[in-house]
N, C-alpha and C positions, 0 to 999 in steps of 0.2 A: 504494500500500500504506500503509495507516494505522498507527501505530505505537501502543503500549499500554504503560504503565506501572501496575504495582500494588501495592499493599500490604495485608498479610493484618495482623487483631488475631486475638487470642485465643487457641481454644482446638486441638486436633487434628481437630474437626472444619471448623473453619472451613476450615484448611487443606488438608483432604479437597475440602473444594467449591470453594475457590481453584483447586487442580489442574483440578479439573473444569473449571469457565471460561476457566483458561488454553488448557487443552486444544482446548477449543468456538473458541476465540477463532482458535488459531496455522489448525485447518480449516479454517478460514476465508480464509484469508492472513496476516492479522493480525500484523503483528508484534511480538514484547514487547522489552522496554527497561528497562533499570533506574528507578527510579522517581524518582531523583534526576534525572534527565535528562529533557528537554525533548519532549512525548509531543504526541500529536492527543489520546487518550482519556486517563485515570485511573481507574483501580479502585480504591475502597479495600474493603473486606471487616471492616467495622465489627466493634466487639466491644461489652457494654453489661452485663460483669459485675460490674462497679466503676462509681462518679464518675470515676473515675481512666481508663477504658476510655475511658468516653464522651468524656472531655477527650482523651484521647490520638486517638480515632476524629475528634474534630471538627480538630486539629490536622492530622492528615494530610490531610484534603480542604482545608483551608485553603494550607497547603504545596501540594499538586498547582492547585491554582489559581492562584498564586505564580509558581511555574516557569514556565506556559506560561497567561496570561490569556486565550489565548483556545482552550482545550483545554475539552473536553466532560470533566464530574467527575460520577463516579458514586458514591452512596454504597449501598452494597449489603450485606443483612446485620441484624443482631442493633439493630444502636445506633438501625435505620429504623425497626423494629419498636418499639420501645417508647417511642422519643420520636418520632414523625414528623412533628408537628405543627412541632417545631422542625428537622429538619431540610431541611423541604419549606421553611422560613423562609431557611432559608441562600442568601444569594447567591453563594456557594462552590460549590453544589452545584448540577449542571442536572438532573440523572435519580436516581430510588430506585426501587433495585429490594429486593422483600424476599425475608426467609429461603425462604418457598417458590416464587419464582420465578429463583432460581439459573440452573437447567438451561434457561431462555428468556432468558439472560442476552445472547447475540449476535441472536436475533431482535428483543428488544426496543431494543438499541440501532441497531441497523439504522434502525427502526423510528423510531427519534428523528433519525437521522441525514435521514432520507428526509422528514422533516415530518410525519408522522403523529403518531406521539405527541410530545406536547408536556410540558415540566415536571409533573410528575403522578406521585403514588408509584403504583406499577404491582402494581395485588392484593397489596395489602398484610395483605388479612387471611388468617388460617390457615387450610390447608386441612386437611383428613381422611385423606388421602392419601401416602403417603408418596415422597417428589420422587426420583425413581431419577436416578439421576449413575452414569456408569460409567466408571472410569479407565482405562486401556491404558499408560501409564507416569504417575511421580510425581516430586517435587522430588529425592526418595531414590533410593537408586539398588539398596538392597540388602533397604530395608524399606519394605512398603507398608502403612500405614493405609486400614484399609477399614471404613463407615460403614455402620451395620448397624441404627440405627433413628435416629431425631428426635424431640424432646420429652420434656415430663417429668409426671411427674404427682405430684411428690410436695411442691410448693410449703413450700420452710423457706423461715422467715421473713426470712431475709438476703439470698435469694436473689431477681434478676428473670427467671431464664432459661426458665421456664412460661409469662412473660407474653411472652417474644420467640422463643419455639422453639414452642408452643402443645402441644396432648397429645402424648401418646406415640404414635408409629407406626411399626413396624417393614417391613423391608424385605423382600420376600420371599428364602425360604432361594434358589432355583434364580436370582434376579439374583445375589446376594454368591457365590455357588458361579461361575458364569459368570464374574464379576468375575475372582475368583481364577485361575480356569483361563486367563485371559486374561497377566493377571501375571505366573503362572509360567512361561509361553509365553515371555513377553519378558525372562525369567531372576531374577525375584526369589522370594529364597527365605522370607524371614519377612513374616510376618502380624500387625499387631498390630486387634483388631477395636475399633472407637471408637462413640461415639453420646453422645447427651445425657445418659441413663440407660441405658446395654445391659442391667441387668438385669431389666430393664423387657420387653425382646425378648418376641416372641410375644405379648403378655396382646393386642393388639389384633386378630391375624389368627381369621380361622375356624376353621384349624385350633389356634387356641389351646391346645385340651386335649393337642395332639402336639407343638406348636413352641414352643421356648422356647432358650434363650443355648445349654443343655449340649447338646441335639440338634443344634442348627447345631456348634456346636464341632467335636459327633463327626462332623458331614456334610463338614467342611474337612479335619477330622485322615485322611481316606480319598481325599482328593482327592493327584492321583500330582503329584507333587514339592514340592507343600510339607512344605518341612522344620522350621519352629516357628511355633505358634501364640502368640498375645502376647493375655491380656486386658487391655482398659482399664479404668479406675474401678466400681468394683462396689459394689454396697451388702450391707452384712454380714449381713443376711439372708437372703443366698441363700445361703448357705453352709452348709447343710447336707450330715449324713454318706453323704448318697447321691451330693450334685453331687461330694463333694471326692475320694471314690471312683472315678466314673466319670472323672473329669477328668484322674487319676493312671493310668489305662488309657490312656490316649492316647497315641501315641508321640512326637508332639511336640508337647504342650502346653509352654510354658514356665512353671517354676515363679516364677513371678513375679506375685505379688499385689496389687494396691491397692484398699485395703478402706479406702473415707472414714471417719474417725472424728470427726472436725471439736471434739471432745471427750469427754473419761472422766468426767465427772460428769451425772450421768441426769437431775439439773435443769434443769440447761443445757442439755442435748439435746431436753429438752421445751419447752426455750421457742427453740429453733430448729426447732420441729416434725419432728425428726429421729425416725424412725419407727423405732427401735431403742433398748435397753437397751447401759450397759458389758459388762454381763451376758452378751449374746447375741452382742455383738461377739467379748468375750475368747473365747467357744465357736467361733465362727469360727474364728478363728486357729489355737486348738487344733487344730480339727478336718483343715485345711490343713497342718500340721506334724507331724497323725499319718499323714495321706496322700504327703504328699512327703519326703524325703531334703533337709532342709536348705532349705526354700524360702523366696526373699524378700517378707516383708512389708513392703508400704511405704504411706504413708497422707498425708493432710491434717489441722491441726488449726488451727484459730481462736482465739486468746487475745484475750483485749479482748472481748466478746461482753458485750452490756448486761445489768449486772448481775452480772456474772460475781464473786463476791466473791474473797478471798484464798483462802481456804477449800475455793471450790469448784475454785478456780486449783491449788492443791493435791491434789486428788483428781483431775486431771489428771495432773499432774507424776507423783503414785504410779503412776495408771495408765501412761503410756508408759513407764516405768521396770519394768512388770511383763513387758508384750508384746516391748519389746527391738526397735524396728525398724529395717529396711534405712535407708531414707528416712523422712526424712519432712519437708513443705513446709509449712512453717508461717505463717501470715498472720495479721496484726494487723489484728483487725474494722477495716471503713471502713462508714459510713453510708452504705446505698444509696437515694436518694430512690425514694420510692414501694413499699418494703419495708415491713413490721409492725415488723418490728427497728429503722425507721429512727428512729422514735417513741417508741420503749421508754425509761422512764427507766431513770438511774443505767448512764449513758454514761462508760467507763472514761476515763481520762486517757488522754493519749499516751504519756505516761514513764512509765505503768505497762506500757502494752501492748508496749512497747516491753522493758521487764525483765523478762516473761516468755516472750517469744518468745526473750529473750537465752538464759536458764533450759533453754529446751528444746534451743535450736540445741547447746547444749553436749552436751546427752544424745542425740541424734542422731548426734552427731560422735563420741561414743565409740562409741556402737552400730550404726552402721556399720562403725566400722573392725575391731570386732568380729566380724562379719559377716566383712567381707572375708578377714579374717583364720585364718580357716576354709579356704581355700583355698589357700592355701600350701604346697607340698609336693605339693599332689594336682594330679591330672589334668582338664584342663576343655576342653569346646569353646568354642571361637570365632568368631563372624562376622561376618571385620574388612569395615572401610568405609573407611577413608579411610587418608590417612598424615600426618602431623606430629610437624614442628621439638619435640623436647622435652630441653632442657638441652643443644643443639648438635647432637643426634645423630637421627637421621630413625628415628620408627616404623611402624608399620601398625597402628591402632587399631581396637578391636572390641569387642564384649558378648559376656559368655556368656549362657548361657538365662534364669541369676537377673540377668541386667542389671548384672554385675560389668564393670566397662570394663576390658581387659586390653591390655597394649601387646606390639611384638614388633622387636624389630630390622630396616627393612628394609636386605634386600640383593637382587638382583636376580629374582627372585623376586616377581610380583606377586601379592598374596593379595588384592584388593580383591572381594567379595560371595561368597569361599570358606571354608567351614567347613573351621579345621581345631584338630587338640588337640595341645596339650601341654602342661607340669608350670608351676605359676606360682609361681616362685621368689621375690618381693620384692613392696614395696611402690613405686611411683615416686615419682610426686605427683600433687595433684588429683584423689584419690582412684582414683589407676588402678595398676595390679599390673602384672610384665612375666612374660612367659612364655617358655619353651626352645622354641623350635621348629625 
């Protein structure tokens, strides 16, 4: 029995098709192992959305080569894709596998193992098609992430993940429906749906003019025992007074929004080729908070962005100060080689980028606790996950549907993947609230 160590970068889909490999891998016999420990194989699951990514993706195959010099090191993933010339370079690495050949991830090493294939990146270019993976359990235990298209087609200029994820392809509705029913078979109850761009869903299939993100939604929100539906990153576009409508019909969608905004000044957004106004964002939001009862907005925004004057850094700052958000993850541009932006002059400082992200993190931290703070006194569900040590005393920790982290006293009583409600009395720390139960 051959043993497997691996390490995922990036994003939630990565992590989606990690599962899946793992999964492909243990059928097999295969055994996994922590990754610090001494393997036959090495998985790493690249990421290549930063310099920073790529450094950290080249770091960990170097490590797993480290550990055991004579361990077979794969580097599989996003960082293959866009540089491969250099990673086929590496004598770190024996096998590349890319983003679309995931799901042949154990035939292909087999396949190395056996002398057939030899050092060679393995169809590394994009296919048309989109790579069906299908989980049956996940690293979670109570929430499953399910991957519902691949690629992107909307190329801003900071961005390389069009040139390592390739167009947009969606999944068919009747795989992710199957997915799901499979899931909740094996008792999980929330759903969060992920992909490169999901609002992207549907534009590529046939039945295009029928299939799109709010159709699937409503084809899951009817499927018997899922209990919340979770979207991931969406573009403010699609948010119109019909999607935000129908959406609030559903019995368990969760009110939980992340509408990228990457910034509030409409010049900047144009020289990120960001395919929206301030204008039609803030309509979004509105439009979501005349639909729902209190719903969390949570977002991305970029300071440091070339060019970005004080000015414009400022009609930022007004803007999230208008919208009021849950979250929000804020990031100090980094140069990404082989970007348009990478090029662009009147490249900010780092001690500036750095004092506006300071700027914002403040107004975030009031405006969430703001947020949170709405709930207090009232009634909310929960769907705790795990238990921990917090200031001596053991909790059972969970989210409600806006993704509030709520704690609870344990006492003999296991609540691990059960919904339950009660009144949330206090504040604790690290932004998590305690509840009567």
């Amino acid at each position: 029995m051959k043993t497997v160590a691996y390490h995922n970068l990036g994003c939630k889909v990565n992590s989606y098709e990690m599962d899946a490999m793992l999964q492909a891998l243990r059928g097999k016999g295969y055994q996994i192992v922590p990754f610090d420990e001494k393997a036959d194989i090495y998985i790493v699951n690249t990421c290549t959305v930063t310099n920073i990514a790529d450094r950290k993706s080249r770091q960990m195959l170097h490590k797993a080569k480290k550990t055991n010099p004579e361990s077979i090191v794969v580097a599989v993933g996003c960082y293959v894709q866009s540089d491969t010339q250099a990673v086929e370079a590496d004598s770190a690495v024996d096998l590349l596998v890319g983003n679309n050949r995931k799901k042949d991830l154990v035939e292909i090493l087999e396949s190395y193992l056996d002398g057939v294939t030899q050092k060679s990146v393995i169809d590394i270019n994009h296919t048309s098609e989109y790579e069906e993976m299908r989980l049956t359990s996940t690293t979670e235990h109570t929430r499953a992430y399910i991957k519902i298209q691949d690629g992107c087609n909307q190329f801003c200029t900071y961005c390389m993940i069009p040139y390592a994820r390739g167009r947009v392809r969606s999944r068919k509705k009747q795989d992710v429906l199957a997915e799901i029913r499979g899931l909740v078979a094996a008792g999980y109850k929330e759903f969060v749906l992920t992909g490169i761009h999901i609002s992207s869903y549907g534009m590529d299939l046939k039945e295009a003019q029928e299939e799109n993100l709010l159709t699937l939604v409503q084809a899951i929100d009817a499927v018997s025992g899922v209990e919340r539906i979770r979207l991931g990153s969406l573009e403010p576009r699609i948010v119109t007074e019909t999607f935000a409508e129908n959406l609030a019909a559903l019995k368990h969608i969760c009110p939980h929004f992340h509408l990228s905004l990457q910034s509030g000044c409409g010049a900047v957004l144009k020289r990120m080729n960001r395919h929206y106004t301030p204008e039609e964002y803030l309509r979004g939001v509105n439009l979501l908070r005349e639909a729902f009862v209190h719903p969390a907005v949570t977002t991305d925004v970029i300071v440091g962005f070339p060019g970005e004057t004080e000015e414009e850094f400022e009609i930022t700052r007004q803007f999230v100060e208008t919208i009021g958000f849950y979250e929000m993850h804020i990031f100090k541009y980094s140069r990404r080689k082989g970007t348009k932006a990478a090029v662009m002059s009147m490249q900010v400082p780092e001690a500036e980028k750095n004092r506006r992200s300071g700027v914002l993190q403040s107004i975030v931290k009031r405006d969430s606790e703001r947020f949170r703070s709405y709930y207090i006194g009232r009634d909310v569900e929960v769907l705790f996950e795990e238990k921990k040590m917090i200031r001596g005393r053991e909790y059972w920790l969970g989210h409600t549907r806006e993704y509030v982290k709520v704690a609870v006293l344990a006492q003999e009583e296991v609540l691990e993947n059960r919904l339950c409600t009660g009144k949330v009395k206090e504040f604790l720390e690290d932004e998590i609230t305690i509840m009567e139960h």
